[in-house]
N, CA, C and O atoms as a GROMACS GRO file, in nm:
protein
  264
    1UNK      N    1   2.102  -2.486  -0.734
    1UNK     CA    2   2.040  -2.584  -0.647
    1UNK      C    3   2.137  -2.616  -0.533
    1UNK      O    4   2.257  -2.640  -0.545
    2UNK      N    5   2.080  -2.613  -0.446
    2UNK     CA    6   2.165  -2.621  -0.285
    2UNK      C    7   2.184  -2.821  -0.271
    2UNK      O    8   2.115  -2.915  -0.309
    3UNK      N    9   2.302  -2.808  -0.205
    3UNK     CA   10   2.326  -2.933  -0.184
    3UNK      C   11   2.232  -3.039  -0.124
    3UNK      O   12   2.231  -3.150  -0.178
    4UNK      N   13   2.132  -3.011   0.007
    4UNK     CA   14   2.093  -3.072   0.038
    4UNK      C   15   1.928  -3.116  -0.030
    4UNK      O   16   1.850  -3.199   0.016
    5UNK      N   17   1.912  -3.025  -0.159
    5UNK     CA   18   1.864  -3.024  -0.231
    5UNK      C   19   1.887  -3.157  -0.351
    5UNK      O   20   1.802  -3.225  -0.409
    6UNK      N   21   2.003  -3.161  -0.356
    6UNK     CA   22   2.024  -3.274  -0.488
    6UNK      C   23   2.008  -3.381  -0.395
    6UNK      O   24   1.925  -3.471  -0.411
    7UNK      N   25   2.104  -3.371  -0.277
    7UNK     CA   26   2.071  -3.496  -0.203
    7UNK      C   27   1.950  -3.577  -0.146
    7UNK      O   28   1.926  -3.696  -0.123
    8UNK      N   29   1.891  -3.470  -0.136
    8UNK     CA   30   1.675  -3.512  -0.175
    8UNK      C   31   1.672  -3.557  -0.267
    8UNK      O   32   1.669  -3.677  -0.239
    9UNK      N   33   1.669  -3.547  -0.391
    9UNK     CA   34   1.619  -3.628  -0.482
    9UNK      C   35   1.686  -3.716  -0.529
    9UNK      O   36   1.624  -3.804  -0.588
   10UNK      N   37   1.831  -3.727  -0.522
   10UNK     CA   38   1.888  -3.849  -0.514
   10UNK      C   39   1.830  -3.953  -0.456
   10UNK      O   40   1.784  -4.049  -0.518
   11UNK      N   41   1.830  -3.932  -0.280
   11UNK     CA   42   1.734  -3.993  -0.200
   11UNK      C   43   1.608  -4.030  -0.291
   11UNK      O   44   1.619  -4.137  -0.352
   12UNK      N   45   1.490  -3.956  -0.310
   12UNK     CA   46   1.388  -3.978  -0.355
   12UNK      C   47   1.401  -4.064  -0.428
   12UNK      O   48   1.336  -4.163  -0.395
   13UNK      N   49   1.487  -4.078  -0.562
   13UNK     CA   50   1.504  -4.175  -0.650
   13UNK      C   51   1.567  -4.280  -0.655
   13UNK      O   52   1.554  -4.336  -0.764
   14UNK      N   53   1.668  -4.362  -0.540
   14UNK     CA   54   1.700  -4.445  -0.508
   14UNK      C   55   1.583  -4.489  -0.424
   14UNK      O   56   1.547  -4.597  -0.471
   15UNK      N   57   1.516  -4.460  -0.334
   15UNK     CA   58   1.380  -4.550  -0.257
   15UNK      C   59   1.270  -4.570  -0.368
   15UNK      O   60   1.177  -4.650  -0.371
   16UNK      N   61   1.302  -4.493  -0.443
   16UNK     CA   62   1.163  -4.520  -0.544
   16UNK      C   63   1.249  -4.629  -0.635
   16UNK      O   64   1.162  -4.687  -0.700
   17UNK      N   65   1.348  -4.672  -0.663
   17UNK     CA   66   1.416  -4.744  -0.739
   17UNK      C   67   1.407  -4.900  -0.665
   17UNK      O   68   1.374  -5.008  -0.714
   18UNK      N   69   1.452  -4.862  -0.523
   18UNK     CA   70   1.469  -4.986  -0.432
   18UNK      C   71   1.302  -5.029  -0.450
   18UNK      O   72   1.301  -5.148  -0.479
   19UNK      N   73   1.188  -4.987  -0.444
   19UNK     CA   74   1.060  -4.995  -0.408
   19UNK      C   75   1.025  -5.098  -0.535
   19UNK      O   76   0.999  -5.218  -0.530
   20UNK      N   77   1.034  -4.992  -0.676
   20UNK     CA   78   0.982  -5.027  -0.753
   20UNK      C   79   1.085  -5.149  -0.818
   20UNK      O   80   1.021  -5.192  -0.914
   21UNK      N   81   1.167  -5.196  -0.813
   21UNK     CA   82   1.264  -5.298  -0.886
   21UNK      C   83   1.357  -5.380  -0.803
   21UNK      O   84   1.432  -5.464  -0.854
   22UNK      N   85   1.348  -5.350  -0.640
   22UNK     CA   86   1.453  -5.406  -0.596
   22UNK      C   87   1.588  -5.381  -0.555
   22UNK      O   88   1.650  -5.284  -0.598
   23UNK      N   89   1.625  -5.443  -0.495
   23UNK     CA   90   1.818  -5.388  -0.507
   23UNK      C   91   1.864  -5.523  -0.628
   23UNK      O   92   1.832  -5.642  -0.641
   24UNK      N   93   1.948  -5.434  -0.694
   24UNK     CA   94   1.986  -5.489  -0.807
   24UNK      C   95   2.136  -5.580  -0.767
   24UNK      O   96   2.205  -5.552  -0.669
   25UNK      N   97   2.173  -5.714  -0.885
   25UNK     CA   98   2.246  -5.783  -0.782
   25UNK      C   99   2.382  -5.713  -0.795
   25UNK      O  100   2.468  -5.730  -0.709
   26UNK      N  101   2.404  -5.627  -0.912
   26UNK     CA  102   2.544  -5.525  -0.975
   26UNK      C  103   2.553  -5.418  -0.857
   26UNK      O  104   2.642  -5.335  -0.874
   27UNK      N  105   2.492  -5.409  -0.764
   27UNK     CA  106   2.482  -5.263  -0.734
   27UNK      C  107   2.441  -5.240  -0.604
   27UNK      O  108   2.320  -5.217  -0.612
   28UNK      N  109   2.483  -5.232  -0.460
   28UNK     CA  110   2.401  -5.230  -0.342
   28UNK      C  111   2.346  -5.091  -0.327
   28UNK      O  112   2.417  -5.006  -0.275
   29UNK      N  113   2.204  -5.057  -0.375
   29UNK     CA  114   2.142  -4.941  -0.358
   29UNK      C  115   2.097  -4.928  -0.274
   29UNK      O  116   2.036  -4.823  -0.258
   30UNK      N  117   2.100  -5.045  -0.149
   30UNK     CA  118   2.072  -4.946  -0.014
   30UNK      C  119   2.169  -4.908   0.065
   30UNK      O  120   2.154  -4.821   0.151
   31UNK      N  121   2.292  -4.977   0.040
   31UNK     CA  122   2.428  -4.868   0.087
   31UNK      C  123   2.424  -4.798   0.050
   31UNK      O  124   2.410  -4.708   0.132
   32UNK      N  125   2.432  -4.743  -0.113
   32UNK     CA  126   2.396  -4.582  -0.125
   32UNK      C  127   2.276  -4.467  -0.099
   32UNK      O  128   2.268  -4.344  -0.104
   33UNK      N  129   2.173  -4.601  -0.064
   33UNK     CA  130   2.068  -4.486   0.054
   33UNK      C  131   2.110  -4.446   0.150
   33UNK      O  132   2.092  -4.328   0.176
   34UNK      N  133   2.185  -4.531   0.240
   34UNK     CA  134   2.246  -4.523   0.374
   34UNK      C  135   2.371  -4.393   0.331
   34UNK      O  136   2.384  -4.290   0.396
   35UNK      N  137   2.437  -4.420   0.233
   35UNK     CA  138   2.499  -4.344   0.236
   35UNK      C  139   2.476  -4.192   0.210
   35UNK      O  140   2.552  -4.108   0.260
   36UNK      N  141   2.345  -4.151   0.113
   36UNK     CA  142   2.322  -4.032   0.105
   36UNK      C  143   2.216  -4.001   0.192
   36UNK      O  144   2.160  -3.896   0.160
   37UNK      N  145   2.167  -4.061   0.300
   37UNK     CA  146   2.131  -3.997   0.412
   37UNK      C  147   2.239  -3.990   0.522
   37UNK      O  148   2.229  -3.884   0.584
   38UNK      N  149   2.308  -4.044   0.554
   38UNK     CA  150   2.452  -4.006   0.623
   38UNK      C  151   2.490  -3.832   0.571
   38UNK      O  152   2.512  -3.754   0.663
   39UNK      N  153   2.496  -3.783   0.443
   39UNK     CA  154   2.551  -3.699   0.431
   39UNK      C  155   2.428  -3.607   0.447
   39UNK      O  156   2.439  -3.490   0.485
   40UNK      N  157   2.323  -3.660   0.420
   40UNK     CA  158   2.217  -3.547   0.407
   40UNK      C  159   2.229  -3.520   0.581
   40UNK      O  160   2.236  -3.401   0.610
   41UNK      N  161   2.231  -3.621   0.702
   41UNK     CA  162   2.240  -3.606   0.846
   41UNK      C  163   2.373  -3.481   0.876
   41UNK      O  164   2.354  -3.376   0.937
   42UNK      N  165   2.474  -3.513   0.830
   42UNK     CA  166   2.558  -3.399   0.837
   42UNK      C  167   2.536  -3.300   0.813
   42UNK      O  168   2.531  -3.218   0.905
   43UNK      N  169   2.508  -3.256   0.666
   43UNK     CA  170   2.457  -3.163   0.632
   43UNK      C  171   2.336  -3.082   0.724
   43UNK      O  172   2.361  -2.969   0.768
   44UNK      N  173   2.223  -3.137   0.748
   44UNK     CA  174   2.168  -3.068   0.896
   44UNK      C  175   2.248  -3.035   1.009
   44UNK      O  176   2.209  -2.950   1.088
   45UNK      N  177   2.354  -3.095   1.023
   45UNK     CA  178   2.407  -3.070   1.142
   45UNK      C  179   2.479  -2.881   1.163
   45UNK      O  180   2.482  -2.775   1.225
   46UNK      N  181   2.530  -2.976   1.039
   46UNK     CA  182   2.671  -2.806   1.023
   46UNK      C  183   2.600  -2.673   1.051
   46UNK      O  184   2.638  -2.575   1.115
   47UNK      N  185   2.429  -2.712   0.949
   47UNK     CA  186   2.380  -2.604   0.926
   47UNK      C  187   2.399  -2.559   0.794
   47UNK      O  188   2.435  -2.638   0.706
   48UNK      N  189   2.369  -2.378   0.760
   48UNK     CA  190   2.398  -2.301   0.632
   48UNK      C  191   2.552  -2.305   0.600
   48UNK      O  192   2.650  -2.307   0.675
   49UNK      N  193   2.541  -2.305   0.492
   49UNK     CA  194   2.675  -2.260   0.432
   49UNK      C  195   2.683  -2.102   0.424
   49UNK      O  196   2.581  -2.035   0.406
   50UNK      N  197   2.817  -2.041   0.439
   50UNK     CA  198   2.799  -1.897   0.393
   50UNK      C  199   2.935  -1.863   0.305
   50UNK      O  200   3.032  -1.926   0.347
   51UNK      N  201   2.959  -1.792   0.213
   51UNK     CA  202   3.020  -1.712   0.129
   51UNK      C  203   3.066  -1.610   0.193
   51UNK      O  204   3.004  -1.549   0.280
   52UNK      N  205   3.215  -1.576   0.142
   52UNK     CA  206   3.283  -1.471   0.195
   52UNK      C  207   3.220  -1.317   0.049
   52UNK      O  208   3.206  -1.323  -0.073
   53UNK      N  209   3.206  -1.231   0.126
   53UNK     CA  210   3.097  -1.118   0.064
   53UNK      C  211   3.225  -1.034  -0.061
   53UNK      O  212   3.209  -1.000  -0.178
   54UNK      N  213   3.348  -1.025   0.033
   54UNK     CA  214   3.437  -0.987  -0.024
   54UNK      C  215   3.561  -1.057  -0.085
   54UNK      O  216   3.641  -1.142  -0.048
   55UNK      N  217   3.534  -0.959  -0.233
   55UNK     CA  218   3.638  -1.115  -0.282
   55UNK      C  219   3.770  -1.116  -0.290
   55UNK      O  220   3.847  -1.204  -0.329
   56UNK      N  221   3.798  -0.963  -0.229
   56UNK     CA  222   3.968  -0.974  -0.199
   56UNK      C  223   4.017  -1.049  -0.062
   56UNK      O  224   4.137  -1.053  -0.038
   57UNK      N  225   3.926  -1.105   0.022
   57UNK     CA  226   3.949  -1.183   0.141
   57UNK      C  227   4.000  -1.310   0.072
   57UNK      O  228   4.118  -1.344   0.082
   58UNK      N  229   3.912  -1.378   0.003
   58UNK     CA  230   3.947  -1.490  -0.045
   58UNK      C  231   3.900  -1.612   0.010
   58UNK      O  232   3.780  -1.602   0.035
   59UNK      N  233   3.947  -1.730   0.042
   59UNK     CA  234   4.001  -1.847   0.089
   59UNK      C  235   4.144  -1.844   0.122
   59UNK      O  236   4.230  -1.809   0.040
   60UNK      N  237   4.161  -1.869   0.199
   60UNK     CA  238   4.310  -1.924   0.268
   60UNK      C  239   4.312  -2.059   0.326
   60UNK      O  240   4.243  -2.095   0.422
   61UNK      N  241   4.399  -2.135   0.259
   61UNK     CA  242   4.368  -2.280   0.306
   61UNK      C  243   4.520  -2.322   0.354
   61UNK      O  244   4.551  -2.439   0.376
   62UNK      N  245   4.601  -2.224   0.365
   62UNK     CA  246   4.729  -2.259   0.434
   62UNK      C  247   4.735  -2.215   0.578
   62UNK      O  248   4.694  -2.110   0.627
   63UNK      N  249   4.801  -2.331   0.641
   63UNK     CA  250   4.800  -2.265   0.821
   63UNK      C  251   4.901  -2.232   0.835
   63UNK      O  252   5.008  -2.286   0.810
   64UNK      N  253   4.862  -2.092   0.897
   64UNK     CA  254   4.965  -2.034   0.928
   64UNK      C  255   5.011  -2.027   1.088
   64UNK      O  256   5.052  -1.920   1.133
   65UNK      N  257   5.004  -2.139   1.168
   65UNK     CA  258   5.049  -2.160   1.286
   65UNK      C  259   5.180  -2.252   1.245
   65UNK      O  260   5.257  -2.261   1.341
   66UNK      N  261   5.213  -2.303   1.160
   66UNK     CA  262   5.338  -2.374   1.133
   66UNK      C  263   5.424  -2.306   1.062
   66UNK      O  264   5.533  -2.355   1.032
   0.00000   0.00000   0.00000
């Protein structure tokens, strides 16, 4: 399941939570609406994710300009 996938139904189930019960007083569930549409907005932005095909390339997460 793709990320912006969980983040849908996360979504889905926090508005259906806020709808049906409220924001609870333990818990601000519409900051965390706000917040997982913030990421779901990014997430459109970037676009696809892609995978390196070959796996002797790797990841390299050291810079090598220093």
């Amino acid at each position: 399941m793709e990320i912006k996938d969980i983040l849908s139904e996360l979504i889905t189930v926090v508005t259906n939570q806020l709808g049906e019960r409220g924001n609870p007083e333990n818990f601000d569930l519409e900051e965390l609406l706000e917040t997982l549409e913030g990421y779901y907005e990014e997430l459109d932005e970037i676009g696809e994710f892609y995978y390196y095909e070959d796996e002797d390339e790797g990841y390299n997460f050291e810079d090598d300009d220093y």
